[in-house]
N, C-alpha and C positions, 0 to 999 in steps of 0.2 A: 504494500500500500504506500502510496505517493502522498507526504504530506504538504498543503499546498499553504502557503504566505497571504493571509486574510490579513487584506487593505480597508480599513476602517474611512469614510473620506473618499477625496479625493487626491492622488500626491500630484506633487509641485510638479507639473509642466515647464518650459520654457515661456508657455500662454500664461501659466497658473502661477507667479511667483507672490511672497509677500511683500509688500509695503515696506521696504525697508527705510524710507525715505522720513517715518513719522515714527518720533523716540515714545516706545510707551515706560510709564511713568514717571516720575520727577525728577529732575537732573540732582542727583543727589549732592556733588559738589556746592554749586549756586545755589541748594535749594538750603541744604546746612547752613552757609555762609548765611545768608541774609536772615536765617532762625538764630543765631548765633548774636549777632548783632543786634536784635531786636531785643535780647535777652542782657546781653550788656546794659543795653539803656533802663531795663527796667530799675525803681528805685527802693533800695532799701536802707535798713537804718546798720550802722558799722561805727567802730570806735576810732575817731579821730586820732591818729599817733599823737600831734604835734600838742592836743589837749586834750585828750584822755577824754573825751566827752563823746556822749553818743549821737551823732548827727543821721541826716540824710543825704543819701547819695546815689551816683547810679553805680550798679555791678562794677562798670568796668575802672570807677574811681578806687572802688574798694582792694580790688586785683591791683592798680598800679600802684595803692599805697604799700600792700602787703610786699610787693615786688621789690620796693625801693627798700622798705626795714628789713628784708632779709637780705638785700646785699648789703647794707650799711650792718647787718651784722656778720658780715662774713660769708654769705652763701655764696659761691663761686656760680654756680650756674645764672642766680642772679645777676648775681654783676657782670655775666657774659650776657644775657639778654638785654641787661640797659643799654652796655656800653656798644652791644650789637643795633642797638633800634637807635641811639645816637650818633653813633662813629659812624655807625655801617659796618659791614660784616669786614673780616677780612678777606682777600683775595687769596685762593692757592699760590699765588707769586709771593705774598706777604707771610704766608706760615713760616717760614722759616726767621721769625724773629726774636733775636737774643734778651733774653730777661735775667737782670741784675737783681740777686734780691740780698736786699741789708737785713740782718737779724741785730735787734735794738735790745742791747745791754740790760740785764735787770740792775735795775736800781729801787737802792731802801731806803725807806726815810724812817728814823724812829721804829726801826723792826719792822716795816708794814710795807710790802712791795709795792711802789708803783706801777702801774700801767698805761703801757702808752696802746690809745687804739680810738677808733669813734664813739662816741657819745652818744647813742640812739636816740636820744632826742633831737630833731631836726631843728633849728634854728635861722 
């Protein structure tokens, strides 16, 4: 017995092709992006670093605040986003640049080490 290949339809002819010309459904990139951004602007309430006070604001003031005290305390990846969205990125012709780093002497006054570093309070 011969088993035979049951075509459900009709198949795609050279006459019969589909539509390819019309994207079904949402361009997920652009469609993200501008959900994204609409979310940013919404407004909620966040603690003012500069005054400890609870204000209102939108999202994306809140994120750039958080962004900025975590590089002013140290977080590397921060401080490669600001100085990224500042400077501008570097070039792969620029990677190869030499960094000098000084390590700063502990010093004591009256028993009690000093430290030298930023002041998390923005001024």
């Amino acid at each position: 017995m011969v088993k035979t290949k049951r075509v459900i339809g009709t198949p795609f002819t050279s006459e019969n092709q589909p539509d390819i010309s019309t994207k079904l459904g949402k361009p997920r990139g652009k469609y993200l992006t501008a959900l994204l951004k609409k979310f940013l602007e919404k407004k909620i309430n966040y603690t003012d670093p500069e005054t400890q006070k609870m204000i209102r604001g939108s999202v994306k003031d809140a994120i750039l605040w958080r962004l900025i005290c975590n590089g002013t305390e140290g977080d590397s990846k921060a401080i490669g986003e600001i100085l990224d969205r500042v400077e501008g990125k570097l070039k792969s012709s620029d990677s190869s640049v030499e960094v000098n780093v000084t390590v700063m002497p502990t010093i004591k006054k009256d028993g009690k080490r000093l430290e030298f570093g930023v002041d998390n309070r923005l001024t």
